[in-house]
N, CA and C atoms of all chains as a GROMACS GRO file, in nm:
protein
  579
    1UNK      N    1   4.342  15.795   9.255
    1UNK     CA    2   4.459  15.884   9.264
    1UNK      C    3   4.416  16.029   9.280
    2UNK      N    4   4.459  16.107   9.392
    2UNK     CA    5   4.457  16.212   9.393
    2UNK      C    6   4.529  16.354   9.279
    3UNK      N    7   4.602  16.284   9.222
    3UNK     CA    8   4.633  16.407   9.108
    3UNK      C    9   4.702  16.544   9.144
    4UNK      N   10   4.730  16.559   9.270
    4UNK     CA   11   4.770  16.676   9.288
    4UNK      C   12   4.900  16.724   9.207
    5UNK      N   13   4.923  16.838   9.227
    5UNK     CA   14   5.078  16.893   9.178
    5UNK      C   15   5.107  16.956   9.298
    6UNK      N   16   5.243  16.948   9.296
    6UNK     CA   17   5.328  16.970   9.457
    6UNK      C   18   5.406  17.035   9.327
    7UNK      N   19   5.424  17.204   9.411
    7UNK     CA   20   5.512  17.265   9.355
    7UNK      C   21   5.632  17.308   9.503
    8UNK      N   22   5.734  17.420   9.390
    8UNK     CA   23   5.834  17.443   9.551
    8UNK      C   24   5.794  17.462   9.635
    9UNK      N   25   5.673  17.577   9.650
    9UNK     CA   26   5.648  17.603   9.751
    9UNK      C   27   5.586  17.522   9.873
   10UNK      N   28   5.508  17.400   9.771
   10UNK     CA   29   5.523  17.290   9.890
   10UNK      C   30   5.606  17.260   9.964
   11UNK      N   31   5.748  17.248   9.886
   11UNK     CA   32   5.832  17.174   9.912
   11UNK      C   33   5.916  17.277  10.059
   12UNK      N   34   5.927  17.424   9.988
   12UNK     CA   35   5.966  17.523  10.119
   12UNK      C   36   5.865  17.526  10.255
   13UNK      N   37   5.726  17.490  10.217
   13UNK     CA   38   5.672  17.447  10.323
   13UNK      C   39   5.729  17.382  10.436
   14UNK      N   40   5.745  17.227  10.339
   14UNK     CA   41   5.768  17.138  10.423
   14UNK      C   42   5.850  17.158  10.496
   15UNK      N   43   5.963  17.223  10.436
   15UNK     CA   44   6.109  17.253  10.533
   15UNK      C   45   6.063  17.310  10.688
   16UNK      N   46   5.954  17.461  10.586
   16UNK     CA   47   5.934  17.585  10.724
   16UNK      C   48   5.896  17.493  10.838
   17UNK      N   49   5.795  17.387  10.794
   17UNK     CA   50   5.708  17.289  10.892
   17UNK      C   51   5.828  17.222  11.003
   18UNK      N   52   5.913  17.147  10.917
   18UNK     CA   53   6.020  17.040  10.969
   18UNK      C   54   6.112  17.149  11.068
   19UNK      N   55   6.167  17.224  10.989
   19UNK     CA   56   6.347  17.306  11.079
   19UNK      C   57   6.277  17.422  11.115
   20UNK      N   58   6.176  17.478  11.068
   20UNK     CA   59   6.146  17.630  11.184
   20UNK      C   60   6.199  17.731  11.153
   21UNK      N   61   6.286  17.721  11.007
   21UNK     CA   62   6.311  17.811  10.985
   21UNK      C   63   6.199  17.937  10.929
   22UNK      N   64   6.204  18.100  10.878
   22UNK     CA   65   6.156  18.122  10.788
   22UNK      C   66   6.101  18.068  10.684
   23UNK      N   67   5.996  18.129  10.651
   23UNK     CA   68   5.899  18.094  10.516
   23UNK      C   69   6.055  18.051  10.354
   24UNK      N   70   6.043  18.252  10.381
   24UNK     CA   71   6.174  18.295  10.283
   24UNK      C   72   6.307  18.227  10.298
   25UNK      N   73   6.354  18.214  10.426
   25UNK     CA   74   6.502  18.121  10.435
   25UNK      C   75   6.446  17.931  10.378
   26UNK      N   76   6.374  17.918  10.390
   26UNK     CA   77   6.307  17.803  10.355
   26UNK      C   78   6.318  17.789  10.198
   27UNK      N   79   6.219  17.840  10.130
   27UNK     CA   80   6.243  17.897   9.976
   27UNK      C   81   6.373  17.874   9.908
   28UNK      N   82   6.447  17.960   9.985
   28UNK     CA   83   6.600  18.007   9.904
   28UNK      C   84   6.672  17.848   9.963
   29UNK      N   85   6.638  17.784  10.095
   29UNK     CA   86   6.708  17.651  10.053
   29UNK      C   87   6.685  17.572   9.977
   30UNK      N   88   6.533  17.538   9.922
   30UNK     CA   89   6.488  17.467   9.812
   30UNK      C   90   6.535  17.507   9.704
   31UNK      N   91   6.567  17.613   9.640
   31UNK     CA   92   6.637  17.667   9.563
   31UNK      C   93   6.765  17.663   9.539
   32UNK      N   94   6.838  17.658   9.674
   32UNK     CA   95   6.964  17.630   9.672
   32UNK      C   96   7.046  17.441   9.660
   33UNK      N   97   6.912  17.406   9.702
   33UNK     CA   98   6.972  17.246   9.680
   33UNK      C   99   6.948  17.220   9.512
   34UNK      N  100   6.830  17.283   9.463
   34UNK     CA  101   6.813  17.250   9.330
   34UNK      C  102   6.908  17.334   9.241
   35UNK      N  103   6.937  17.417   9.296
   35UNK     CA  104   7.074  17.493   9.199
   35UNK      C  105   7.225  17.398   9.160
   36UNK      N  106   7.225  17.359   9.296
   36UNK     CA  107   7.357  17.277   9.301
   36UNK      C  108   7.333  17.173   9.214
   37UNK      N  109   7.227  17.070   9.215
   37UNK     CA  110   7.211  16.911   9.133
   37UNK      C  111   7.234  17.026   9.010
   38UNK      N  112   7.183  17.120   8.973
   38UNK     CA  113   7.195  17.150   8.836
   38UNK      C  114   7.325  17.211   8.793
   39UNK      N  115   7.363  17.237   8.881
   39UNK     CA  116   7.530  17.270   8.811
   39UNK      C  117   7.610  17.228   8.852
   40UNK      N  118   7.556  17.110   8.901
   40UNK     CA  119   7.669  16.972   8.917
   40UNK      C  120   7.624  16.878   8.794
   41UNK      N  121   7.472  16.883   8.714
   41UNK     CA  122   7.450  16.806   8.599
   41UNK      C  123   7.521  16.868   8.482
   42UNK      N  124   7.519  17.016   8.496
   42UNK     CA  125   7.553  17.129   8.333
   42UNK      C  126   7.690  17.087   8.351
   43UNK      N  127   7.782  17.030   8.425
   43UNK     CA  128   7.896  17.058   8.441
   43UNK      C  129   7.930  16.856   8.385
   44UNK      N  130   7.822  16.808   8.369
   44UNK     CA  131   7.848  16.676   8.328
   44UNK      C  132   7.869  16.605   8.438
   45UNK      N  133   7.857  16.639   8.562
   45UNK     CA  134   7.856  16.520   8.671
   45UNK      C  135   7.722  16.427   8.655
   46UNK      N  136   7.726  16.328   8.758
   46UNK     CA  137   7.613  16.239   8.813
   46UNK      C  138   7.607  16.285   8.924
   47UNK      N  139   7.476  16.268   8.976
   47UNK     CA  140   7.423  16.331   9.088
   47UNK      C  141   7.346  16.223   9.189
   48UNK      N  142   7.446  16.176   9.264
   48UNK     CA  143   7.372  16.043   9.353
   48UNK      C  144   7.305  16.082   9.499
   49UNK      N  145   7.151  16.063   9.499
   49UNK     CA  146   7.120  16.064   9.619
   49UNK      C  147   7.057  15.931   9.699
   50UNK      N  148   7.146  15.887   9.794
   50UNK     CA  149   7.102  15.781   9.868
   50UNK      C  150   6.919  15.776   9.906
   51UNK      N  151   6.862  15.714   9.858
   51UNK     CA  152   6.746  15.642   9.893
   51UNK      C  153   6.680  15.699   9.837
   52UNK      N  154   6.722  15.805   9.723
   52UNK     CA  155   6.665  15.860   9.633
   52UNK      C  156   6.626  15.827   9.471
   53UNK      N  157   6.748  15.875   9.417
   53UNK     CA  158   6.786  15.812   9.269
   53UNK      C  159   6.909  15.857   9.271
   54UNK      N  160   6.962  15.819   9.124
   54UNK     CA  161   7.038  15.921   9.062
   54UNK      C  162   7.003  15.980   8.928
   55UNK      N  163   7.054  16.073   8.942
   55UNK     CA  164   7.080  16.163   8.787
   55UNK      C  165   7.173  16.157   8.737
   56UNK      N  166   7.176  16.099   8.552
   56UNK     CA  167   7.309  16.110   8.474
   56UNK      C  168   7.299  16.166   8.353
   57UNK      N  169   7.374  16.205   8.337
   57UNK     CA  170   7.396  16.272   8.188
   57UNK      C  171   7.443  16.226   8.127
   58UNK      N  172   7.353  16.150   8.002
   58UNK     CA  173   7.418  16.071   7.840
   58UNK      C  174   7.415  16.164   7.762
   59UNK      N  175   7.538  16.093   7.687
   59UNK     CA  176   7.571  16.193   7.528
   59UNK      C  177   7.511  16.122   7.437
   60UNK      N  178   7.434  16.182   7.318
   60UNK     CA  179   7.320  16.098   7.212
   60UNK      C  180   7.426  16.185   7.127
   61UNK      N  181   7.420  16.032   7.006
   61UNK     CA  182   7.522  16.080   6.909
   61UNK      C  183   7.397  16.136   6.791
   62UNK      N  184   7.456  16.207   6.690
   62UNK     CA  185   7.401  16.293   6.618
   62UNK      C  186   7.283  16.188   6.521
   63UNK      N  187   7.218  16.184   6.488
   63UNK     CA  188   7.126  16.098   6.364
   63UNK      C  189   6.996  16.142   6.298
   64UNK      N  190   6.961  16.083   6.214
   64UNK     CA  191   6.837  16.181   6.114
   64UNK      C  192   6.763  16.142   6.157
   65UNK      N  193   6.685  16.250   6.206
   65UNK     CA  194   6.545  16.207   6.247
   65UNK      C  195   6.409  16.233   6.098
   66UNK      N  196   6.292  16.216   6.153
   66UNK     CA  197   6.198  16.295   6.009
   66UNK      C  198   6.041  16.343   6.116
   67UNK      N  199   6.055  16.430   6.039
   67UNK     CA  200   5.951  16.530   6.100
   67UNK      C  201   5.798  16.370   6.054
   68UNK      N  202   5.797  16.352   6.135
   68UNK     CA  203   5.609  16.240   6.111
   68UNK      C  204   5.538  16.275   6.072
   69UNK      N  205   5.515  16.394   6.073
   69UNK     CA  206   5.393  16.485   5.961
   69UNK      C  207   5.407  16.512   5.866
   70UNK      N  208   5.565  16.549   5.790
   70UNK     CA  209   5.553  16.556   5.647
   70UNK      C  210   5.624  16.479   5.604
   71UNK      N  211   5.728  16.358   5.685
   71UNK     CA  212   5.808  16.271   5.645
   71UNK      C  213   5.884  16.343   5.563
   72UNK      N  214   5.978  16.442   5.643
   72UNK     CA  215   6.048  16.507   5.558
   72UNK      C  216   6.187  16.485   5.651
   73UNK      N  217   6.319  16.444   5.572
   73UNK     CA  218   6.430  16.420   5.699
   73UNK      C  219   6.468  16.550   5.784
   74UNK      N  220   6.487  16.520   5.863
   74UNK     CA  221   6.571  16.654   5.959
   74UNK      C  222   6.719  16.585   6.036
   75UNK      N  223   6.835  16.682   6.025
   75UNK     CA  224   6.943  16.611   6.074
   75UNK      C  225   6.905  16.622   6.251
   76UNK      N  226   6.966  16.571   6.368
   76UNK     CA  227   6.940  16.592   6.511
   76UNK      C  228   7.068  16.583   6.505
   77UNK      N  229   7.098  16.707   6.608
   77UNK     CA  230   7.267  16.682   6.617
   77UNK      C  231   7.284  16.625   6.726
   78UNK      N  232   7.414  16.599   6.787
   78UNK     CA  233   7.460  16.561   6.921
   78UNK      C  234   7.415  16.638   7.042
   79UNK      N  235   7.383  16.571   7.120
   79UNK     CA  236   7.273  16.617   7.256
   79UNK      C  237   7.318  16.529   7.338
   80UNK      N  238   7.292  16.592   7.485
   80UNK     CA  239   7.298  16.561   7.587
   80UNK      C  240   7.170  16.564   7.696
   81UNK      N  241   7.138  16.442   7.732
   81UNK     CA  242   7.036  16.433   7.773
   81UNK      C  243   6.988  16.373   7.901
   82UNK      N  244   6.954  16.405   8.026
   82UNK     CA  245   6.935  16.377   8.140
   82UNK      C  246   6.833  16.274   8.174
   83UNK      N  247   6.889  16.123   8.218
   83UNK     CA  248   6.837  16.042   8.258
   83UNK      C  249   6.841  16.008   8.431
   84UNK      N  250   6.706  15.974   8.470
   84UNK     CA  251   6.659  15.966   8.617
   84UNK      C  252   6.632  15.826   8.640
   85UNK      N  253   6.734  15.742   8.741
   85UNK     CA  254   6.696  15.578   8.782
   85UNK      C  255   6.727  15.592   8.920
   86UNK      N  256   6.558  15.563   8.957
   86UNK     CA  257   6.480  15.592   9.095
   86UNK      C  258   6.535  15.494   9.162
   87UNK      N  259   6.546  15.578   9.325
   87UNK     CA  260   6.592  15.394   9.446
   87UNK      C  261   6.544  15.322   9.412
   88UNK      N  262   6.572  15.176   9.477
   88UNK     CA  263   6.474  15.114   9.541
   88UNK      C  264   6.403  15.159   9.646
   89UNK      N  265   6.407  15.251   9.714
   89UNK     CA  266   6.289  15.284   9.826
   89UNK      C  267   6.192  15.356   9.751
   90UNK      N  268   6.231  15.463   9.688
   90UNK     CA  269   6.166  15.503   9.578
   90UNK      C  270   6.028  15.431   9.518
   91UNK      N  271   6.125  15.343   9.410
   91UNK     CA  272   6.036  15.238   9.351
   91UNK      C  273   5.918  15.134   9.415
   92UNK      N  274   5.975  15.122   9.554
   92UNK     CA  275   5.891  15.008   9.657
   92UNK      C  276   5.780  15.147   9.699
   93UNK      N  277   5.832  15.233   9.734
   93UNK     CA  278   5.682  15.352   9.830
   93UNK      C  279   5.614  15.391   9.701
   94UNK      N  280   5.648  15.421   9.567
   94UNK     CA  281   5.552  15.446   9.484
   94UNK      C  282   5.429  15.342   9.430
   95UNK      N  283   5.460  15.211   9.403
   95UNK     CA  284   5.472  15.068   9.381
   95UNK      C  285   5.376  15.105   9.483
   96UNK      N  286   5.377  15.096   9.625
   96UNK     CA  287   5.267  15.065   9.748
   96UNK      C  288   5.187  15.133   9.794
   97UNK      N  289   5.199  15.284   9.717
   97UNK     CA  290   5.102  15.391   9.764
   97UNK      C  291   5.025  15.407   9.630
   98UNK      N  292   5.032  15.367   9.543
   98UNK     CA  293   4.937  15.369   9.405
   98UNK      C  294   4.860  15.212   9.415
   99UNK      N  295   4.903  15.160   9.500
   99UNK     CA  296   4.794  14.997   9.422
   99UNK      C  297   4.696  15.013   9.456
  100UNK      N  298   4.620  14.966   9.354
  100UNK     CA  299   4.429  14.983   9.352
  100UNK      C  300   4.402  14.890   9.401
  101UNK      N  301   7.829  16.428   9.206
  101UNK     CA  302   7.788  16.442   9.352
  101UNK      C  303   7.690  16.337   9.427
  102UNK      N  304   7.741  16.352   9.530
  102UNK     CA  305   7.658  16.269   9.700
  102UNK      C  306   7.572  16.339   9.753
  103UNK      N  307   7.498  16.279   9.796
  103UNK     CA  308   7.415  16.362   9.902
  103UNK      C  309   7.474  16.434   9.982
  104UNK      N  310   7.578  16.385  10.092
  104UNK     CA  311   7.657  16.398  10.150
  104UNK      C  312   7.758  16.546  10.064
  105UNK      N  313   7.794  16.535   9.962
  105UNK     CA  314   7.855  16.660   9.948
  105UNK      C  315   7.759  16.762   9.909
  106UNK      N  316   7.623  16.749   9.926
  106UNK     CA  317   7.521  16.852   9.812
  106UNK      C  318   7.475  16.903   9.999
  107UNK      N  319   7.481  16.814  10.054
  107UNK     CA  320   7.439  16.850  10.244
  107UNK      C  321   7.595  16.966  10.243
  108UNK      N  322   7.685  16.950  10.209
  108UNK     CA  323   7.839  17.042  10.285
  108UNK      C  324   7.797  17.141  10.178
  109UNK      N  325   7.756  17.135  10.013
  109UNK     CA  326   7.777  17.312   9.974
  109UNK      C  327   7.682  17.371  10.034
  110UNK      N  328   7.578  17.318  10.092
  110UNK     CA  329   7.428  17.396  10.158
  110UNK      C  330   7.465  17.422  10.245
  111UNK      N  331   7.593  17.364  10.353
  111UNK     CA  332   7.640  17.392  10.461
  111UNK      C  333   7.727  17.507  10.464
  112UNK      N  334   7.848  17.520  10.342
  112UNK     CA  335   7.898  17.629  10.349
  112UNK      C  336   7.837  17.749  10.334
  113UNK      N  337   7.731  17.735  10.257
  113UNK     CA  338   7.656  17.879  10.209
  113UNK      C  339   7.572  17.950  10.295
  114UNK      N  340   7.554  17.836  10.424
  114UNK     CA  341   7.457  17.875  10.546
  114UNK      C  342   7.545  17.843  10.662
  115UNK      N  343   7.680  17.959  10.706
  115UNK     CA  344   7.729  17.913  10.795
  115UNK      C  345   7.671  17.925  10.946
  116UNK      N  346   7.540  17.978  10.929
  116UNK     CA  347   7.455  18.005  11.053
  116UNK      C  348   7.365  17.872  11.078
  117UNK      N  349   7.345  17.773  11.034
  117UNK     CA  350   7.306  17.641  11.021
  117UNK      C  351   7.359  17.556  11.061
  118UNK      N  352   7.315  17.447  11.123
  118UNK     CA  353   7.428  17.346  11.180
  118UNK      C  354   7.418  17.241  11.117
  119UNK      N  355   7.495  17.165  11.092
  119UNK     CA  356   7.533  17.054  10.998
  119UNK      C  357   7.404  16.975  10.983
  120UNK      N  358   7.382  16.949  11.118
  120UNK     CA  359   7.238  16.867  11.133
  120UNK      C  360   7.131  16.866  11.082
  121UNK      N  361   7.056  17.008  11.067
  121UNK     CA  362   6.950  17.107  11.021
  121UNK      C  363   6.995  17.071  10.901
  122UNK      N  364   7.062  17.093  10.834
  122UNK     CA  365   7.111  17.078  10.659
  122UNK      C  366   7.096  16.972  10.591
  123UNK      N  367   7.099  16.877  10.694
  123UNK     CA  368   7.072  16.718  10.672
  123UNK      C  369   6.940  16.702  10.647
  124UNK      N  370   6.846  16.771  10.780
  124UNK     CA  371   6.737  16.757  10.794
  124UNK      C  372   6.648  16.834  10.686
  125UNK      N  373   6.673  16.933  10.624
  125UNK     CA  374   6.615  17.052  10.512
  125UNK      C  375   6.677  16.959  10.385
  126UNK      N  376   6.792  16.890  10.338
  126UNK     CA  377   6.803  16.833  10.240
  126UNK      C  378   6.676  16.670  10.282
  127UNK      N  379   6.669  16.612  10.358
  127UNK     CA  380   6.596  16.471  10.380
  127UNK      C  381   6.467  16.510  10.347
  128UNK      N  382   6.445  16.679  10.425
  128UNK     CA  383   6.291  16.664  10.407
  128UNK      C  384   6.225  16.714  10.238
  129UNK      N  385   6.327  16.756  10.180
  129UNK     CA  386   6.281  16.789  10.018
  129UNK      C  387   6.269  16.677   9.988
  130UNK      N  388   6.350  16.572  10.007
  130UNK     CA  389   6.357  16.441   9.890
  130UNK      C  390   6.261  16.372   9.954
  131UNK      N  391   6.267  16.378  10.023
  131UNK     CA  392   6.153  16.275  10.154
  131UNK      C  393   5.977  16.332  10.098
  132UNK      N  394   5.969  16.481  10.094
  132UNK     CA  395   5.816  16.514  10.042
  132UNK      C  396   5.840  16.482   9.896
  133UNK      N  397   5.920  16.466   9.855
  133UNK     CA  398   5.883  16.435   9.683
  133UNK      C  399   5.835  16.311   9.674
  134UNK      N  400   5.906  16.223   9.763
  134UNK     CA  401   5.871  16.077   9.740
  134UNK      C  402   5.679  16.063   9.815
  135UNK      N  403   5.713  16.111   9.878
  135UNK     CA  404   5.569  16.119   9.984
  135UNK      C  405   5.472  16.201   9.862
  136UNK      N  406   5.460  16.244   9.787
  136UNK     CA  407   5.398  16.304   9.715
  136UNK      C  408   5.362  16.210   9.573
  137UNK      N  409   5.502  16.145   9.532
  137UNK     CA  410   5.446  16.051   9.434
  137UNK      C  411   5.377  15.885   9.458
  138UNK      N  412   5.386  15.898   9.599
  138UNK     CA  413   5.362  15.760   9.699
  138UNK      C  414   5.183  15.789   9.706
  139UNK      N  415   5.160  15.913   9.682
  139UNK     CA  416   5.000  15.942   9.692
  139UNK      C  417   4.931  15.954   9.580
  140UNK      N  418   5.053  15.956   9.460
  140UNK     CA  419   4.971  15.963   9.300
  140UNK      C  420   4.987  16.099   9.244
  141UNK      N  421   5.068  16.210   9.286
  141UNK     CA  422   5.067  16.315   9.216
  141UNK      C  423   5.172  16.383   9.212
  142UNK      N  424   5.175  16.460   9.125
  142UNK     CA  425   5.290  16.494   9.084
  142UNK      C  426   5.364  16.594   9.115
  143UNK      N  427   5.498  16.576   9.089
  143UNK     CA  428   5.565  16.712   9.155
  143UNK      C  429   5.650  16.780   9.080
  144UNK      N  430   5.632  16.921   9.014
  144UNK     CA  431   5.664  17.019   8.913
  144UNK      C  432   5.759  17.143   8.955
  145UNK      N  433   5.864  17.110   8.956
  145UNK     CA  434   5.970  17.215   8.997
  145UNK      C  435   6.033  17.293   8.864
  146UNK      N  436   5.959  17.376   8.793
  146UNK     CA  437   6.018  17.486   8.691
  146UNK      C  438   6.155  17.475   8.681
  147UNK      N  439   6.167  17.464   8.575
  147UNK     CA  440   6.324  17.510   8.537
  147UNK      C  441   6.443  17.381   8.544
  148UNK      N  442   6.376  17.300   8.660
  148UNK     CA  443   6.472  17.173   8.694
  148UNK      C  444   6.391  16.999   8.650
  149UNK      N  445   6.251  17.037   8.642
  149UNK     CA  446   6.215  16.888   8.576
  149UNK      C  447   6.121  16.892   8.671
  150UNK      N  448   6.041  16.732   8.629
  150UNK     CA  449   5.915  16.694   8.666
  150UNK      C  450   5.912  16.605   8.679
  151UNK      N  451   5.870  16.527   8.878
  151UNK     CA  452   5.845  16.355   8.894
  151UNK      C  453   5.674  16.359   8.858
  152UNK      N  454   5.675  16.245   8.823
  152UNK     CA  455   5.490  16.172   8.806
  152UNK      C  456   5.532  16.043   8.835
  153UNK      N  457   5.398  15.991   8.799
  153UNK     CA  458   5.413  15.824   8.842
  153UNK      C  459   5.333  15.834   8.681
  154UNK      N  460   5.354  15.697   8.635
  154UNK     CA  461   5.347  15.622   8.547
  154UNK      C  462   5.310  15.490   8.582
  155UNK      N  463   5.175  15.457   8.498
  155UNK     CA  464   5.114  15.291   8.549
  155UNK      C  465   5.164  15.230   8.449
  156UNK      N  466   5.195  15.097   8.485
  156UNK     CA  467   5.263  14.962   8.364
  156UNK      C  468   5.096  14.892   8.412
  157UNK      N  469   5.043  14.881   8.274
  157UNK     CA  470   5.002  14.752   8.260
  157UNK      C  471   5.001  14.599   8.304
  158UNK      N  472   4.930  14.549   8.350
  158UNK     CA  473   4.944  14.384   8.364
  158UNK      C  474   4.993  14.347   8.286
  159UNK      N  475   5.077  14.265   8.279
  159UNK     CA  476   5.148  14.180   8.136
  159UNK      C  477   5.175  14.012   8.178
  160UNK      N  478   5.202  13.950   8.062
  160UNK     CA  479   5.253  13.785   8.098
  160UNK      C  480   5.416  13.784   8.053
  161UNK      N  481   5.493  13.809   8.155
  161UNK     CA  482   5.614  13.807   8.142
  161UNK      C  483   5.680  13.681   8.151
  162UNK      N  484   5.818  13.669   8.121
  162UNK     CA  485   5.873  13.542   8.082
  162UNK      C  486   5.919  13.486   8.156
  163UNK      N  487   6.066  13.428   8.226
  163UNK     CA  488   6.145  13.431   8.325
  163UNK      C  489   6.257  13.360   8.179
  164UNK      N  490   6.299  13.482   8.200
  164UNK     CA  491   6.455  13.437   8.092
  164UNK      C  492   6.509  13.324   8.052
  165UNK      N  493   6.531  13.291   8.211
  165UNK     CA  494   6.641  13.190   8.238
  165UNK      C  495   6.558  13.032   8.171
  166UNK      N  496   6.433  12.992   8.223
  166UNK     CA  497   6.331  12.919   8.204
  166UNK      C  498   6.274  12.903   8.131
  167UNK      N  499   6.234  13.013   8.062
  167UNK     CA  500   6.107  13.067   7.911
  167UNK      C  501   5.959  13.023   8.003
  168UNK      N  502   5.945  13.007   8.104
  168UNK     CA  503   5.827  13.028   8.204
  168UNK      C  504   5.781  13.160   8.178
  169UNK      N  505   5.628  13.133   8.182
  169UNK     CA  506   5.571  13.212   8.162
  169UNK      C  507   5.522  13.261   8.337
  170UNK      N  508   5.483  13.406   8.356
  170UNK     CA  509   5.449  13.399   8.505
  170UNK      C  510   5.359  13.574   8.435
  171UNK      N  511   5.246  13.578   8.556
  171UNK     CA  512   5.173  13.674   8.521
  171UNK      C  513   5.253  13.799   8.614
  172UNK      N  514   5.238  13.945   8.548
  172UNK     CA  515   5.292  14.052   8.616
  172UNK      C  516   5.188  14.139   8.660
  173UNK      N  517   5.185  14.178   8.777
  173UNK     CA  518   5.059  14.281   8.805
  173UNK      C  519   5.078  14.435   8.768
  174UNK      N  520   5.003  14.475   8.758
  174UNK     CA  521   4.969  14.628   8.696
  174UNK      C  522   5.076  14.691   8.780
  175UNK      N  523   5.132  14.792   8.808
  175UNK     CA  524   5.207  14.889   8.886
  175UNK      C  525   5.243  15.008   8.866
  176UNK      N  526   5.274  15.061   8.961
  176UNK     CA  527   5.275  15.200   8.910
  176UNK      C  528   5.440  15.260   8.975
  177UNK      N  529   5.530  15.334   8.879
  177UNK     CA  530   5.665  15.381   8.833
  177UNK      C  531   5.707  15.488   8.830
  178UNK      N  532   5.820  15.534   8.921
  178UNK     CA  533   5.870  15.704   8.933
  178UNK      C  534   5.929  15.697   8.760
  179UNK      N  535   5.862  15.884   8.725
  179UNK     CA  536   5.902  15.907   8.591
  179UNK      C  537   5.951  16.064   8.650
  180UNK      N  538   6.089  16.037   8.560
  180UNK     CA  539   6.143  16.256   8.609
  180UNK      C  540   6.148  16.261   8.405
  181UNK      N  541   6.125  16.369   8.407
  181UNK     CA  542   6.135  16.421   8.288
  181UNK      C  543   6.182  16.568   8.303
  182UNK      N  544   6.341  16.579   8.222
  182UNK     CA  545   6.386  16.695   8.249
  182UNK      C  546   6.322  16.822   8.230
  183UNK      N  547   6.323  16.980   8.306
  183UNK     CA  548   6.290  17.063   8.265
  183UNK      C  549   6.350  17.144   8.108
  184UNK      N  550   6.294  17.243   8.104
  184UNK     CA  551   6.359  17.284   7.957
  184UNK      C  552   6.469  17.372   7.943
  185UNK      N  553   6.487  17.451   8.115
  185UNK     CA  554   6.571  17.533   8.177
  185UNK      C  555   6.721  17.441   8.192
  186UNK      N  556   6.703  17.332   8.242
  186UNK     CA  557   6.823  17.256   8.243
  186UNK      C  558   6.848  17.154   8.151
  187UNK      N  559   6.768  17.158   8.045
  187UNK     CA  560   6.817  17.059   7.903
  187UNK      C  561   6.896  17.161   7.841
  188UNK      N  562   6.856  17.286   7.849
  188UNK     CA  563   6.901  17.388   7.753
  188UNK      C  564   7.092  17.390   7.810
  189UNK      N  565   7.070  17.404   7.953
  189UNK     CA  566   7.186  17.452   8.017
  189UNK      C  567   7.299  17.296   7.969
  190UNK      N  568   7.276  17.155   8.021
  190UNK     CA  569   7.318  17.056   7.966
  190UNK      C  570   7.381  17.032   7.823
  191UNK      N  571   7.316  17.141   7.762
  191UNK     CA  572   7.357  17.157   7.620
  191UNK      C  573   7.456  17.293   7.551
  192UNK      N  574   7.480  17.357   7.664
  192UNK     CA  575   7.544  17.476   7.670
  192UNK      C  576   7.472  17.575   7.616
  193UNK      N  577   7.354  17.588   7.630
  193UNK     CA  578   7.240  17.718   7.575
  193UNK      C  579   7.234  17.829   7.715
   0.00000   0.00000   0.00000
């Protein structure tokens, strides 16, 4: 496994590479698609992308947790918490580009 | 939201863009993410979360229905783990 990390700017790359746009107009669309999933998640939607995944937002009801180091209780209140269930294309190209 | 409607707010906000192009700039983000964890590494977008891959173990799995036993091969699994920028926001922080 190569190990790399792909950050945005990969990702604005790829665009500049693909549509021709600007470096900078490139950027601010990567930015702008990731703005939207996120305040379409803060706002409590699901966020479905075909051949992608989706994103949903569960509500975790409140319960005691304990700190493991001093086994001391701590209350956890009610949270909301963002779960990711990958395509199947997804799952099949990761699945086929990692086997040893 | 759809893809399809996350392609029209990128569309309204870029009315110098043609529908097409918008398609093509939303396909090719999701398209290099996958292409990126299809090679073993990971992809770290600040503020919004983090894909990796994750290996499962070989295991001797069951078949439910049967109680057959059948062997499972090792594999490897898209993992997103939210950022801390949008757990906070999810939570009204």
């Amino acid at each position: 496994m190569s190990e790399k990390t792909v950050t945005r700017m990969d990702l604005s790359e790829a665009v500049f590479r693909e549509v021709g746009l600007s470096r900078n107009e490139s950027a601010q669309l990567v930015e702008g698609v990731l703005a939207h999933m996120s305040d379409a998640l803060a706002a409590g939607d699901q966020v479905k992308i075909s051949s992608f995944g989706t994103f949903s937002v569960r509500d975790k009801a409140a319960r005691v947790g304990r700190n493991p180091k001093t086994g001391q209780e701590v209350p956890i209140h009610p949270r909301r918490v963002l779960t990711f269930r990958p395509s199947h294309l997804m799952k099949d190209r990761v699945a086929a580009g990692n086997k040893s | 939201m759809i893809r399809s409607e996350l392609v029209q707010k990128i569309a309204d906000e870029n009315p110098h863009l043609y529908q097409r192009d918008v398609e093509r700039i939303v396909s090719t983000i999701f398209d290099e993410i996958i292409d990126a964890m299809a090679r073993g590494d990971r992809v770290e977008l600040r503020g919004f979360g983090a894909f990796s891959v994750k290996k499962r173990d070989a295991r001797t799995g069951r078949n439910p229905r049967t109680g057959e036993s059948v062997q499972v091969e090792e594999k490897h699994v898209p993992f997103f783990k939210t950022g801390k920028l949008l757990r906070d926001r999810l939570n009204g922080k």
